[in-house]
C-alpha positions as a Markdown table, in Angstrom:
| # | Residue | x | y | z |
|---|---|---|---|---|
| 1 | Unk | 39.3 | -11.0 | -51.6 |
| 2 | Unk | 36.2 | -13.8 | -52.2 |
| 3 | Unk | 33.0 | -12.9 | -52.6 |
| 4 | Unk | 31.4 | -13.6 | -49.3 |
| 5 | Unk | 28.2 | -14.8 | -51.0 |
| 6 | Unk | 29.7 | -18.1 | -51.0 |
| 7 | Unk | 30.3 | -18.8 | -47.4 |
| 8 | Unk | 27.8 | -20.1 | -44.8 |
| 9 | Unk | 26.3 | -18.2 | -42.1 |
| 10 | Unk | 28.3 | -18.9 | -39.3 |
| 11 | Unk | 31.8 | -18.5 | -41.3 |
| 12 | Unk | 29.9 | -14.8 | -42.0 |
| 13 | Unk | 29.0 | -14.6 | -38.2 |
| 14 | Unk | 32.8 | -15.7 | -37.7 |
| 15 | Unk | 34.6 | -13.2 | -39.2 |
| 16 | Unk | 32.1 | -10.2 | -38.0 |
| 17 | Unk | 33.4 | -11.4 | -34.3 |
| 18 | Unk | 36.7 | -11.3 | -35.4 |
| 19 | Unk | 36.1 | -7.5 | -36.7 |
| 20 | Unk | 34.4 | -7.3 | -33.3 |
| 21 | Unk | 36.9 | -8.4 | -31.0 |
| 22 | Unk | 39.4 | -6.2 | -32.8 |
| 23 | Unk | 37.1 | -3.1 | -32.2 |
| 24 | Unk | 36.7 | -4.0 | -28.6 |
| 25 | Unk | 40.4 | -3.9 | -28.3 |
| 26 | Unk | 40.5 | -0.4 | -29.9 |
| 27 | Unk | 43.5 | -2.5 | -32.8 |
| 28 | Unk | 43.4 | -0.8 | -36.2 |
| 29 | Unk | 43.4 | -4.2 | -37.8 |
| 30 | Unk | 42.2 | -7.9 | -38.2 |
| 31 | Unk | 44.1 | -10.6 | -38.5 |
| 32 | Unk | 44.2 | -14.4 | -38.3 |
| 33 | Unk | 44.8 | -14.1 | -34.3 |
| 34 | Unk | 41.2 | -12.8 | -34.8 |
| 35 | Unk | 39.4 | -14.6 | -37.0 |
| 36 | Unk | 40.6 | -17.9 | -34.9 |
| 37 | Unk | 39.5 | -16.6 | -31.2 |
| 38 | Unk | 36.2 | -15.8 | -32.9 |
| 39 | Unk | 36.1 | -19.4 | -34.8 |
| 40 | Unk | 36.9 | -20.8 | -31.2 |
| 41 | Unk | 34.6 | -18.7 | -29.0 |
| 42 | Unk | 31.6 | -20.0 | -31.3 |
| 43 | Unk | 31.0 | -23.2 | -29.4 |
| 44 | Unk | 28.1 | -24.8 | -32.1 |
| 45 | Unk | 30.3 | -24.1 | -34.6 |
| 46 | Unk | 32.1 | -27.5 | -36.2 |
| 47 | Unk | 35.7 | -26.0 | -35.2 |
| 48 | Unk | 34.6 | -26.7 | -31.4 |
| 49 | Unk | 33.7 | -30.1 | -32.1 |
| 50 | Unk | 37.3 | -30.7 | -34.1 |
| 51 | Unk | 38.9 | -29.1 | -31.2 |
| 52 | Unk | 37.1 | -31.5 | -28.6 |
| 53 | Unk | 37.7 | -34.7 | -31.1 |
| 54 | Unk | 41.4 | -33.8 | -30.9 |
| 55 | Unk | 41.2 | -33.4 | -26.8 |
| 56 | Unk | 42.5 | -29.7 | -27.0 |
| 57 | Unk | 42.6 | -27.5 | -23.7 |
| 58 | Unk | 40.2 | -24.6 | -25.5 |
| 59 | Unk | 39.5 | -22.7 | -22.1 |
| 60 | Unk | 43.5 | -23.0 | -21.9 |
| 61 | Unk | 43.9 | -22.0 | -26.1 |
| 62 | Unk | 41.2 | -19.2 | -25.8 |
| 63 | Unk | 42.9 | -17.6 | -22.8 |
| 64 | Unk | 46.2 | -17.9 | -25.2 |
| 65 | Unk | 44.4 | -16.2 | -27.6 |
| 66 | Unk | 42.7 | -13.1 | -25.7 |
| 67 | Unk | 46.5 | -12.9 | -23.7 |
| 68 | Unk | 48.5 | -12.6 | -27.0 |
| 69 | Unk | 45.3 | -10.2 | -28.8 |
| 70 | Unk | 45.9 | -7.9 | -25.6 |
| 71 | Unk | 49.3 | -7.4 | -26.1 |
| 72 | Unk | 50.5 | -4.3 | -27.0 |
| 73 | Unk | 51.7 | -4.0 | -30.8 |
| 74 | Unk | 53.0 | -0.6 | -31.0 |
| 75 | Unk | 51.0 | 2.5 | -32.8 |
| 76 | Unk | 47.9 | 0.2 | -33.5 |
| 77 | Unk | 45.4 | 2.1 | -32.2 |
| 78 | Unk | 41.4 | 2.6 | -33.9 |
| 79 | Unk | 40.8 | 5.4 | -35.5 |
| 80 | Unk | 37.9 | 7.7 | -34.5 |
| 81 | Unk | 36.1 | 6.8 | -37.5 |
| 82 | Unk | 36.0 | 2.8 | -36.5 |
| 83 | Unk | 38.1 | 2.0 | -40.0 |
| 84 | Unk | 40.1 | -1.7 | -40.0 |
| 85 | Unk | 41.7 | -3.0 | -42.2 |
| 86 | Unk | 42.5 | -6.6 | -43.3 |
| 87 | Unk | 46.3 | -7.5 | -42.6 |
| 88 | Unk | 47.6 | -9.7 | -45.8 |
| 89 | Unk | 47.9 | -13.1 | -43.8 |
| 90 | Unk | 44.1 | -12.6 | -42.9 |
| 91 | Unk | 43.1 | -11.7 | -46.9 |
| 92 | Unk | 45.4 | -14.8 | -47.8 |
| 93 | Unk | 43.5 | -17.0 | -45.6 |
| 94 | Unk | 39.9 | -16.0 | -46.6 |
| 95 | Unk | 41.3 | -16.4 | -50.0 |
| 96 | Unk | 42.5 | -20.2 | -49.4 |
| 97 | Unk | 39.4 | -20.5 | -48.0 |
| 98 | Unk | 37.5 | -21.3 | -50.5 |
| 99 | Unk | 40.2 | -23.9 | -52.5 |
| 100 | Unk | 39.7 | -25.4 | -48.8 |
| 101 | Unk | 36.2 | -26.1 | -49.4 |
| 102 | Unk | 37.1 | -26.9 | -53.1 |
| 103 | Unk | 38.8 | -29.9 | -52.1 |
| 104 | Unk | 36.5 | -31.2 | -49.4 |
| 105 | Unk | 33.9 | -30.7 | -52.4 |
| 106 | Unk | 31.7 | -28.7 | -50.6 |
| 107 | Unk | 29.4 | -25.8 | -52.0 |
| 108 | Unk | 30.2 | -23.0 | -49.1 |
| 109 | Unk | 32.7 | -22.0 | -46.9 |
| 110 | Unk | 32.0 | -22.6 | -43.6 |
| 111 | Unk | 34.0 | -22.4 | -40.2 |
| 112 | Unk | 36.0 | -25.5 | -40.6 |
| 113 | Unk | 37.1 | -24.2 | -44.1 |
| 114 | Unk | 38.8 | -21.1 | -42.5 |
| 115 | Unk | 39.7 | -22.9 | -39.4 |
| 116 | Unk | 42.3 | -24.9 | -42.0 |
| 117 | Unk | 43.3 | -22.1 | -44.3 |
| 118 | Unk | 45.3 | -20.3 | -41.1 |
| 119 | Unk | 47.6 | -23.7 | -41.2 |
| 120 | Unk | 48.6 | -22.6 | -44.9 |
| 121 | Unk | 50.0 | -19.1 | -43.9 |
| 122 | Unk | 52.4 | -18.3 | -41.9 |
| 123 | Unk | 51.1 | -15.8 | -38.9 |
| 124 | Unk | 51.0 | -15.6 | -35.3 |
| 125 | Unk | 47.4 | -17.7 | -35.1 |
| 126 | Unk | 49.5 | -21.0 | -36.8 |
| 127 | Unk | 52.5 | -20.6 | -34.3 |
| 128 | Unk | 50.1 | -20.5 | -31.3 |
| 129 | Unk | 48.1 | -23.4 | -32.7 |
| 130 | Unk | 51.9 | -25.4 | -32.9 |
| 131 | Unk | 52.0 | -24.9 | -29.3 |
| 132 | Unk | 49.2 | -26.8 | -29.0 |
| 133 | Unk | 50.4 | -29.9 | -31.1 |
| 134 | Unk | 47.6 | -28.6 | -33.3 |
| 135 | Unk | 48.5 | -29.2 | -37.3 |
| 136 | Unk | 46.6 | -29.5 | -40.7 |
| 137 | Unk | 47.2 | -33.4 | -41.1 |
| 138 | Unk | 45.5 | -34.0 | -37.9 |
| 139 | Unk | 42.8 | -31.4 | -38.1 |
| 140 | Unk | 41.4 | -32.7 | -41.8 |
| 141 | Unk | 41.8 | -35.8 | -40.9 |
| 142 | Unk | 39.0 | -35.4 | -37.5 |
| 143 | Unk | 37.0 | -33.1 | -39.9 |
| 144 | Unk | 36.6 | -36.2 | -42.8 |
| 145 | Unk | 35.7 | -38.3 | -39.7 |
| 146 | Unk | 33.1 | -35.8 | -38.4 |
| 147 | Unk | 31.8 | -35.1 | -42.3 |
| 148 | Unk | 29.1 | -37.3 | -43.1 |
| 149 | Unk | 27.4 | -35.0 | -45.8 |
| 150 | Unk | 28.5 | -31.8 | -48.0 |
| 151 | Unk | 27.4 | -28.5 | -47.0 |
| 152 | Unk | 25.0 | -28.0 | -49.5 |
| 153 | Unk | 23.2 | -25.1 | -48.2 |
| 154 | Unk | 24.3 | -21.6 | -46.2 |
| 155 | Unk | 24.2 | -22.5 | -42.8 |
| 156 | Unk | 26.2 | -25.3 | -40.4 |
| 157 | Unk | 25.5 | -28.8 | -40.8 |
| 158 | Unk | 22.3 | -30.4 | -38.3 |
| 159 | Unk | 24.3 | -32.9 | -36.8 |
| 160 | Unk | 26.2 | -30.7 | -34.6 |
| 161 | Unk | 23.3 | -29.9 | -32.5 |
| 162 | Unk | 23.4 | -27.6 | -29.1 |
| 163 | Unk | 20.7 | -29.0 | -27.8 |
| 164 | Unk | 22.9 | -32.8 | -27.3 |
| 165 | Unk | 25.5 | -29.9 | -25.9 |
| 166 | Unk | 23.3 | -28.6 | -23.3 |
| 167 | Unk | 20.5 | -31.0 | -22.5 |
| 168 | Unk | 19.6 | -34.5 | -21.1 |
| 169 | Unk | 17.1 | -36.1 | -22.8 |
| 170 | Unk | 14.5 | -37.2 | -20.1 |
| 171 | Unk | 12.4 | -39.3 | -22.7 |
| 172 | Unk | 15.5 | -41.7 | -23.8 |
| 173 | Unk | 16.0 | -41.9 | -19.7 |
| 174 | Unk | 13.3 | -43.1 | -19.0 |
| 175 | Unk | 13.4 | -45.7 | -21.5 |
| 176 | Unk | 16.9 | -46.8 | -20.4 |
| 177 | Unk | 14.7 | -47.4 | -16.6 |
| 178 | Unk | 17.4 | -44.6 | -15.2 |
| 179 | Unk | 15.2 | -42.7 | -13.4 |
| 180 | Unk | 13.4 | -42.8 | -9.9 |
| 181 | Unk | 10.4 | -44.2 | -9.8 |
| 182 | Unk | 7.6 | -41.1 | -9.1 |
| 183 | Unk | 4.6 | -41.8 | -6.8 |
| 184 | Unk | 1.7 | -39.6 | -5.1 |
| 185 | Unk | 2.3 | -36.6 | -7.9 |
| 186 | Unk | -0.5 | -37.8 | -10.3 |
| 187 | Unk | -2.1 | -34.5 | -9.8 |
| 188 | Unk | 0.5 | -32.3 | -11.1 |
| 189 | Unk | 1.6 | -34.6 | -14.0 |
| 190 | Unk | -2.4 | -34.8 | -14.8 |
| 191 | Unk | -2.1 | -30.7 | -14.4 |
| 192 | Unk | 1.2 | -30.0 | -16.5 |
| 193 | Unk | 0.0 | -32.9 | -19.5 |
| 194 | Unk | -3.1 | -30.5 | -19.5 |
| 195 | Unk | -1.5 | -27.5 | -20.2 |
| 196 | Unk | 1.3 | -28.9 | -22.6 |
| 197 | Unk | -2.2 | -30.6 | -24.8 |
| 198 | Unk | -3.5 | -26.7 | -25.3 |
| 199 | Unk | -3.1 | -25.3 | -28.6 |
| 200 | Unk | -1.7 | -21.7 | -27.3 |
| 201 | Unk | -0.7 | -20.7 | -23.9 |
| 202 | Unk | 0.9 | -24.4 | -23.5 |
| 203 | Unk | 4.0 | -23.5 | -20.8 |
| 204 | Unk | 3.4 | -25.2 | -17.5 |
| 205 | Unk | 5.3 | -23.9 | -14.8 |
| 206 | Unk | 6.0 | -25.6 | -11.1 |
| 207 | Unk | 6.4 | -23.3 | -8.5 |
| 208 | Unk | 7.2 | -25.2 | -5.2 |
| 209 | Unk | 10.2 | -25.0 | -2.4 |
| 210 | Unk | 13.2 | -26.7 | -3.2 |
| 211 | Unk | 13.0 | -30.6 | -2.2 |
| 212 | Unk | 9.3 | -30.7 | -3.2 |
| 213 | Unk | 10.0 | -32.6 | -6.1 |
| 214 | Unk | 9.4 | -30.5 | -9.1 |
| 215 | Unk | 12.2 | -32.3 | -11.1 |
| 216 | Unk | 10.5 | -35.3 | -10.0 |
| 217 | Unk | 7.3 | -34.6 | -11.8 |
| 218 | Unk | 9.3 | -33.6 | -14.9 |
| 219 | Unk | 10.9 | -36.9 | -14.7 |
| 220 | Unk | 7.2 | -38.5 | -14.1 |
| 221 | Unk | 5.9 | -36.7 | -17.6 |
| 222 | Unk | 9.0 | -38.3 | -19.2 |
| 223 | Unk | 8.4 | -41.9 | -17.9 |
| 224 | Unk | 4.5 | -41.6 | -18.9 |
| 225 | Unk | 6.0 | -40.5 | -22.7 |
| 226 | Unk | 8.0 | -43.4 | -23.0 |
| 227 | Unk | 5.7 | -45.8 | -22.0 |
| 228 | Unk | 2.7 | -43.3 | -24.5 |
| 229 | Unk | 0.8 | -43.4 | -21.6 |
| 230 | Unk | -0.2 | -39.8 | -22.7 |
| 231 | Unk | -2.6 | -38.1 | -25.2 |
| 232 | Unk | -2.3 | -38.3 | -28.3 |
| 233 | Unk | -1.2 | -34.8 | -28.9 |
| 234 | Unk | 2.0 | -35.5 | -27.0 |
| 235 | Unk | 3.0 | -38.6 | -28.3 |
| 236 | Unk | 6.5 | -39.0 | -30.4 |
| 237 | Unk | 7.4 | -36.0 | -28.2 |
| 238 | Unk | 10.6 | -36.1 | -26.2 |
| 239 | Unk | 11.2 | -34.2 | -23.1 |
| 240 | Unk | 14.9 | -32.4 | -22.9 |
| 241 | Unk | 16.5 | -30.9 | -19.8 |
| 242 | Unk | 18.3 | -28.1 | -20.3 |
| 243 | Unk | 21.4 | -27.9 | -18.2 |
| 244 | Unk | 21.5 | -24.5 | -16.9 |
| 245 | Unk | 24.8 | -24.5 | -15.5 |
| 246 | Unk | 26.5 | -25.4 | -19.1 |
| 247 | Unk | 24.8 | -22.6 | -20.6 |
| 248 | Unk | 26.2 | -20.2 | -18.5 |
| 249 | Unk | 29.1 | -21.8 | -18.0 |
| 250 | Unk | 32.1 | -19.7 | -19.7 |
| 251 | Unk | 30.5 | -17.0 | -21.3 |
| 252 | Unk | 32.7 | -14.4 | -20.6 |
| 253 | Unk | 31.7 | -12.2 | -23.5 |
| 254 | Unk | 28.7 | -10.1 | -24.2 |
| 255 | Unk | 26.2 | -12.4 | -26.7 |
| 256 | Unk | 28.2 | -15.5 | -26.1 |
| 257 | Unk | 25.2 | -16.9 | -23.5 |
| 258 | Unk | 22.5 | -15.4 | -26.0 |
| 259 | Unk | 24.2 | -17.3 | -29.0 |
| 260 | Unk | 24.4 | -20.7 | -26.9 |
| 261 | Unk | 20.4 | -19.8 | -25.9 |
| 262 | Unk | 19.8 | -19.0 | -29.9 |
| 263 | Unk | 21.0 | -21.8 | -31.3 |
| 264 | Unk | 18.7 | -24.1 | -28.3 |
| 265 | Unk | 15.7 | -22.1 | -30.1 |
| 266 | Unk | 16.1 | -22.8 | -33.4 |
| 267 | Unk | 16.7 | -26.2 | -32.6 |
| 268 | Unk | 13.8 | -26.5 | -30.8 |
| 269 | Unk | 11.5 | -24.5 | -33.1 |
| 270 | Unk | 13.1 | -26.5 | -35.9 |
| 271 | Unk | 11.9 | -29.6 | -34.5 |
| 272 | Unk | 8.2 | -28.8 | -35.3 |
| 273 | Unk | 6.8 | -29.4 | -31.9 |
| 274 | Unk | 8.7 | -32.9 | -31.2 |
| 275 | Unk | 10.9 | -31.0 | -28.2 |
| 276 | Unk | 9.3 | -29.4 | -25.0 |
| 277 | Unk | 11.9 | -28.1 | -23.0 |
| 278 | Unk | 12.4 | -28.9 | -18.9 |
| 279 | Unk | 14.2 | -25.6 | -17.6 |
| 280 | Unk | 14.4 | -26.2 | -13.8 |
| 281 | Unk | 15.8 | -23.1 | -12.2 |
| 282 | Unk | 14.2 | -21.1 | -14.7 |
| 283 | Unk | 15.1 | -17.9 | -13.0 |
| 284 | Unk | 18.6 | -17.6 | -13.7 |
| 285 | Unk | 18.5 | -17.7 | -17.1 |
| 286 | Unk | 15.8 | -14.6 | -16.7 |
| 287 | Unk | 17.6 | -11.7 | -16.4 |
| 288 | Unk | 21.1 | -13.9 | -17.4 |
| 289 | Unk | 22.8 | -12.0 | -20.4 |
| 290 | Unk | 21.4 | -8.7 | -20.0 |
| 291 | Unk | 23.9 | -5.8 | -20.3 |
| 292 | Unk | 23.8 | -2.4 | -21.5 |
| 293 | Unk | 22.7 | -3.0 | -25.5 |
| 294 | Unk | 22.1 | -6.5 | -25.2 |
| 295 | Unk | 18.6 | -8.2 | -24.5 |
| 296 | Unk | 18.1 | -10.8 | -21.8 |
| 297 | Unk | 16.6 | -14.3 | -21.6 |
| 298 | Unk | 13.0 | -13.8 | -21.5 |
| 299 | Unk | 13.0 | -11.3 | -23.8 |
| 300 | Unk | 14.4 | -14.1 | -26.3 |
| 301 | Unk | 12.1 | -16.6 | -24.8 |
| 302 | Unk | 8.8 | -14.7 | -25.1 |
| 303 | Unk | 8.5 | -14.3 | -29.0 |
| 304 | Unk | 9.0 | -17.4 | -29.1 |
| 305 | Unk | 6.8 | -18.7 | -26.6 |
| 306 | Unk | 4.1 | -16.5 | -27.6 |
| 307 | Unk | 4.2 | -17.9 | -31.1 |
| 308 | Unk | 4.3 | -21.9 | -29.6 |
| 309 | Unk | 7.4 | -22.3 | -31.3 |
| 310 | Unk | 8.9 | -22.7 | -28.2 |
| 311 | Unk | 7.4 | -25.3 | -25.1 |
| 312 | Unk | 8.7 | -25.1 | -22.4 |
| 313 | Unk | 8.4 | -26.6 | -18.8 |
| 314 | Unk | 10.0 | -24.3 | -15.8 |
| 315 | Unk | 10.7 | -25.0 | -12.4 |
| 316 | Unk | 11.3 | -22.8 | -9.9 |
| 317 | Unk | 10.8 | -21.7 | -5.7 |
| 318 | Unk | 7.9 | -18.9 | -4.7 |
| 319 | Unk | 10.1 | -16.5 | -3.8 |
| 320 | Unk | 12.1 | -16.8 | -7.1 |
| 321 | Unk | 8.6 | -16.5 | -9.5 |
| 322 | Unk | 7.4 | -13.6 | -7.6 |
| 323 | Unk | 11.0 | -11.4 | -7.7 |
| 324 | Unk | 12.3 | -12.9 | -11.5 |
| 325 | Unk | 9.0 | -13.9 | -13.3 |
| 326 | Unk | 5.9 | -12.3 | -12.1 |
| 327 | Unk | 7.1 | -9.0 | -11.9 |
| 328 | Unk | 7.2 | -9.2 | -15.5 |
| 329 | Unk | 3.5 | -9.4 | -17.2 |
| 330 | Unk | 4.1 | -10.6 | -20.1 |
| 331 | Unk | 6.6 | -13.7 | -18.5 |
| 332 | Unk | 3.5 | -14.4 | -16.2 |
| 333 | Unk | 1.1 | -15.0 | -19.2 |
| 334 | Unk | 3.3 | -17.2 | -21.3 |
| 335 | Unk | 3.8 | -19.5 | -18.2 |
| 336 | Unk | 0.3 | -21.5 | -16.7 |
| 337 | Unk | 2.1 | -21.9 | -12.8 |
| 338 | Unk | 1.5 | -25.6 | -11.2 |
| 339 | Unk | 1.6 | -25.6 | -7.3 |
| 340 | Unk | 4.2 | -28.1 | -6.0 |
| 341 | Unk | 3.3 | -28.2 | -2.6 |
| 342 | Unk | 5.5 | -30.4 | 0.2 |
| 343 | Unk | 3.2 | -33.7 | 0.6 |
| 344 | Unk | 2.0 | -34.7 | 3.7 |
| 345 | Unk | 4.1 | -37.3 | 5.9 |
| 346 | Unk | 1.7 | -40.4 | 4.5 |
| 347 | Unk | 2.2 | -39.5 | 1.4 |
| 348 | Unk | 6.2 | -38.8 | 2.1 |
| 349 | Unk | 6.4 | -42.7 | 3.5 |
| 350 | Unk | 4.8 | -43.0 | 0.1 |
| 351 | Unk | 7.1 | -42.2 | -1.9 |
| 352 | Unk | 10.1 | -43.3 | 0.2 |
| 353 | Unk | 8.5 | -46.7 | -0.2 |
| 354 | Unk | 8.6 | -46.4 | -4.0 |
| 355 | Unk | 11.9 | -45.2 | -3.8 |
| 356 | Unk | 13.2 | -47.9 | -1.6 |
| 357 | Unk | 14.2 | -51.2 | -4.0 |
| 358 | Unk | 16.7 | -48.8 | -6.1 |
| 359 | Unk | 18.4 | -47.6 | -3.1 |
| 360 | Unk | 18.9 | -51.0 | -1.5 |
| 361 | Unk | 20.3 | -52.1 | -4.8 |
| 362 | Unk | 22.9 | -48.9 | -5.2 |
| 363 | Unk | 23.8 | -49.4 | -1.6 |
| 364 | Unk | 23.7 | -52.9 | -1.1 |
| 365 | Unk | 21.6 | -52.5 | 2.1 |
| 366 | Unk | 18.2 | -53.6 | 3.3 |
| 367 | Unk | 16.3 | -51.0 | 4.1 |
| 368 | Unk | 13.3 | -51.6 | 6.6 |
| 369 | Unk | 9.9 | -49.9 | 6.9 |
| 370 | Unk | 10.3 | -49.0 | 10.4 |
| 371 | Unk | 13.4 | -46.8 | 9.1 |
| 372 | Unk | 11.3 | -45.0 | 6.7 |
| 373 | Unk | 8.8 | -43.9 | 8.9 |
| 374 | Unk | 11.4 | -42.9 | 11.4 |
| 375 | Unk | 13.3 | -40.8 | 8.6 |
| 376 | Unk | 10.2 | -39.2 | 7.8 |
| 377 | Unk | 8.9 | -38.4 | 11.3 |
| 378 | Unk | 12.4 | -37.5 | 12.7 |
| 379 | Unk | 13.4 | -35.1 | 9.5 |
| 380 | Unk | 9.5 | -33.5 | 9.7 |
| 381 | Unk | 10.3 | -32.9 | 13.6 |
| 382 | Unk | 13.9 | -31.7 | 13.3 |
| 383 | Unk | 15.0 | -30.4 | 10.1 |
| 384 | Unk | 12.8 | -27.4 | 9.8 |
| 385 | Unk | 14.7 | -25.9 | 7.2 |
| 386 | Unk | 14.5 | -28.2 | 4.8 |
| 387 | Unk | 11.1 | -29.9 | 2.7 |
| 388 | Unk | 9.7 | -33.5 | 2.4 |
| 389 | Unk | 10.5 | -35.8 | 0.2 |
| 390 | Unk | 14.0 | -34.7 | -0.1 |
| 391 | Unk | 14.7 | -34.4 | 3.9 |
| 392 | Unk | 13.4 | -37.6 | 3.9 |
| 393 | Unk | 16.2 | -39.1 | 1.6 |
């Protein structure tokens, strides 16, 4: 067996999810079947990204995985005492391991190290991989592409970052000209610019009815940043929008979404203050994750936001702040909340007005004054469900 001293954090983290999802199964053993679903179900990790490069199915290839682990394999079952034990095909490919990372000339033995050791032993996790037109030539050969530096200390290389995974970055957007134009919301950019500039206590959070145009005035701070039309406490800052849906999306397993929302963290926190986060719908990833012996969300975000590590803009409705957020104290004091309210049908014409040149140009129409009045007076008459500006559009 190798010393484990030698291999990075997430190869570590790897193989205690492999022990894990053996447990959870109640099998005796670990084996490469394993150590691969855990390699695979660690998104950040480099083996994702190989997978990806090589336009694998890994929804399809974990389901594989978790079918073939269920399975039943005969007199297999855990002892009361929670003892496992390493099958020889796992032990040999910890072993090769390490002459992986050998001859990729790298210090420590990360994920991709292990992910290529299970092509050089025969076992159930190779066969499966076959099936998937997955072999060792074309897997080193996307990892070389991918490996632009050695992995010199314990932990996974910077470039695969989660936060390109799961957010947009607003700032770059804005640059690029692809966002709407924002008008009448001076106010509440003035308001959120304000509390981002304070030194502690520096989370704005816009509460408004859905259609206001909360996301708008995100996308307003963003345009002001890229044009450093801002202090100078908030300049060479770039404003990311986490995507809330791609978070959540697929984590079947308990800690998968808290891993994914870890790794954001760090990243942020790591970035000294250059990243303030947009989450708009802030209060479903409150509360998302929780199970018996696992923490939520906001008990992840608070530490953090308390200590300013973390800035973060949310977005949500009313009703959502007062049932997910303000029923928690100590949520309530790490966000400063900034009313969105519906503007008034002037200011609604407004903004259609501002709006108008990039529609005509998407739809190859012309779009006359007299129809955005009417758009705004008929929806304020009719459509009583709904709020301005969005009714409007």
């Amino acid at each position: 067996m190798p010393q484990f001293n030698n291999f990075t954090t997430k190869a570590k983290e790897g193989i205690r999810k492999a022990h894990e999802i053996a447990v959870e199964r109640g099998q005796n053993h670990v084996n490469p079947l394993h150590l691969l679903t855990a390699l695979i179900l660690q998104e950040e990790s480099m083996v994702f990204s190989i997978l990806e490069k090589l336009d694998v199915d890994t929804m399809l290839l974990t389901d594989t995985l978790l079918d073939e682990l269920e399975a039943p394999e005969g007199a297999s079952v855990l002892s009361p005492s929670y003892q496992l034990y390493l099958t020889p095909e796992l032990a040999q490919v910890l072993e090769g391991s390490s002459k992986v990372a050998s001859h990729f000339g790298d210090q420590f033995v990360s994920t991709e190290h292990l992910f290529i050791s299970i092509f050089d032993y025969q076992s159930q996790a190779r066969e499966i991989m076959a099936r998937f037109k997955l072999d060792k030539n074309s897997v080193t050969q996307v990892l070389q592409e991918l490996k632009h530096s050695k992995v010199s200390e314990a932990g996974q290389p910077k470039r695969f970052r989660a936060l390109a995974k799961y957010t947009r970055n607003l700032t770059d957007m804005a640059k690029e000209n692809k966002l709407d134009p924002v008008i009448g919301r001076d106010t509440e950019i003035t308001r959120v610019i304000q509390i981002l500039s304070r030194r502690t206590k520096n989370n704005p959070i816009l509460i408004g009815e859905a259609g206001v145009g909360k996301t708008a005035i995100a996308e307003g701070l963003a345009q002001r940043m890229a044009t450093n039309d801002i202090p100078e406490s908030l300049k060479n800052k770039e404003l990311m929008s986490l995507d809330v849906g791609l978070l959540l999306a697929g984590t079947k397993y308990r800690g998968e979404f808290e891993e994914r929302l870890k790794s954001i963290m760090k990243e942020v926190e790591k970035s000294e203050g250059e990243v303030i986060l947009f989450i708009d719908e802030i209060h479903t990833i409150v509360g998302a994750g929780a199970a018996e012996g696992s923490m939520d969300a906001s008990n992840m975000l608070k530490p953090a936001l308390a200590r300013g590590d973390l800035r973060a803009i949310g977005a949500t409705t009313l009703k959502e702040y007062q049932k997910h957020i303000e029923r928690d104290p100590a949520l309530t004091r790490r966000f400063q909340p900034v009313h969105v309210l519906e503007p008034s049908i002037e200011d609604a014409v407004a903004i259609l007005r501002g709006l108008r040149e990039k529609y005509e140009l998407y739809h190859g129409v012309r779009i006359t004054d007299d129809a955005i009045v009417s758009a705004v007076n008929l929806s304020s008459r009719y459509i009583t469900d709904r709020f301005l500006p969005d009714k409007a559009v």
